[in-house]
Steps between C-alpha positions, in 0.01 A plus 500: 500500500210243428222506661260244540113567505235255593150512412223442682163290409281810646716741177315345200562816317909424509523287203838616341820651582386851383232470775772499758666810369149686464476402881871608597437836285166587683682505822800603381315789337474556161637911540786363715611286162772676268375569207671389190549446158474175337864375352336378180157571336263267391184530272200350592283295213213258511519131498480361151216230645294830606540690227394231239220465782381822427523472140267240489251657752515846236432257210179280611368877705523663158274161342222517751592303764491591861774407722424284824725452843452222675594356785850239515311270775237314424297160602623116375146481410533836251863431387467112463151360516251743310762469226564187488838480563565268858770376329746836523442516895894401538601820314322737752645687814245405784425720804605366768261638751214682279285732647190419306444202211493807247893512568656155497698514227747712230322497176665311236304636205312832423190342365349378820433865629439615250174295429424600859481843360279461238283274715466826720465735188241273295234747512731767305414557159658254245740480322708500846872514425788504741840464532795431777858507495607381871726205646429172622687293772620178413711271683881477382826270622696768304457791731609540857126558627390221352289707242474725212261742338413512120335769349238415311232625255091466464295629305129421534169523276198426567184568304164382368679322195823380438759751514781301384651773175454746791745293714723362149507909455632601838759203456650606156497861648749425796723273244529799315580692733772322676651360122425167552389358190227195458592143347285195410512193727487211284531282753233161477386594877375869431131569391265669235708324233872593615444853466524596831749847498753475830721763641856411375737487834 
C-alpha cells in the first residue's frame, strides 16, 4: 500500500524523499534489511561541468596562480555598488530575511569577492595572482526555482606594473587547452584598432 508521510517544520533536515527512507531504515534497522544484489550495475563518472572545472584549476595552479574560495553571499553594496553595477540588481536572488548586511544577496559575478580578497591580501608580496572557478546565482523564468547557477571563471593579477601579456598568456593557455581557437573581431564597436581576439562560441 501507499503510505503517506508528513513533514514537520521542527525536521529541517527532511528535505527529500531519500530522507524519509533513511528515517524508516533507522528504525526499521538497517541488520533487519535483506540484503541484496542490485538487478543492474551502474558505473559511476564525474560530471562533465566538474571535470572541465578541474581542468582549468590544474592549468592556471601549474602557471602560478593560487586558487581562492569564496563565499556565494555577499552585500548589494560589494556585488552592485563598489563595482559599479546598480543596474544588474534585478538579476540577483535576494535574502529574504538576512542575518547580517554581509549576506543579502546571491552573487551574480565572481569579481566582486574577489577584489575583497585582494583588499585583505594587499600586503602580500606582488605580483599577487589568483584564480576561481565557482557558480553564481542569477535569477531565471526558465527554471522551476526561479533561478540558475553558471559556472564561471576569474582569473586575477595584480602587480606593481601592468600585467596584461601575463593575463593575454593565461587566456591563450586555456583556449588551447579546451580547442577553442581565436578569431579577429572586425567589428566598428571593438577597440585597439579592431584587433581585439574573442572566444569563438
Amino acid at each position: 500500500g501507499n503510505l503517506l508521510v508528513r513533514v514537520p517544520p521542527t525536521r529541517s533536515d527532511i528535505l527529500h524523499a531519500c530522507d524519509i527512507y533513511e528515517d524508516v531504515a533507522i528504525a526499521w534497522g538497517y541488520n533487519n534489511i535483506v540484503k541484496e544484489l542490485p538487478t543492474c550495475m551502474t558505473v559511476g563518472k564525474e560530471f562533465p561541468l566538474n571535470q572541465l572545472s578541474d581542468l582549468l584549476r590544474s592549468e592556471l595552479a601549474m602557471v602560478g596562480f593560487t586558487e581562492i574560495l569564496t563565499w556565494a553571499l555577499c552585500s548589494v553594496q560589494e556585488n552592485f555598488v563598489n563595482v559599479k553595477r546598480e543596474h544588474l540588481m534585478e538579476t540577483a536572488v535576494t535574502i529574504g530575511n538576512p542575518k547580517t548586511l554581509d549576506f543579502e544577496v546571491c552573487r551574480t559575478s565572481l569579481l566582486p569577492c574577489a577584489l575583497k580578497t585582494l583588499a585583505a591580501n594587499k600586503d602580500a608580496p606582488v605580483p599577487v595572482k589568483l584564480f576561481e572557478v565557482s557558480d553564481v546565482i542569477l535569477v531565471s523564468d526558465e527554471h522551476e526555482s526561479g533561478a540558475k547557477n553558471e559556472r564561471r571563471l576569474l582569473v586575477l593579477y595584480s602587480g606593481k606594473e601592468s600585467g596584461f601579456e601575463v593575463v593575454h598568456g593565461v587566456l591563450n593557455r586555456i583556449m588551447q587547452v579546451l580547442g577553442v581557437p581565436a578569431e579577429l573581431d572586425n567589428s566598428s564597436s571593438s577597440s585597439s584598432n579592431n584587433r581585439s581576439p574573442r572566444e569563438r562560441k
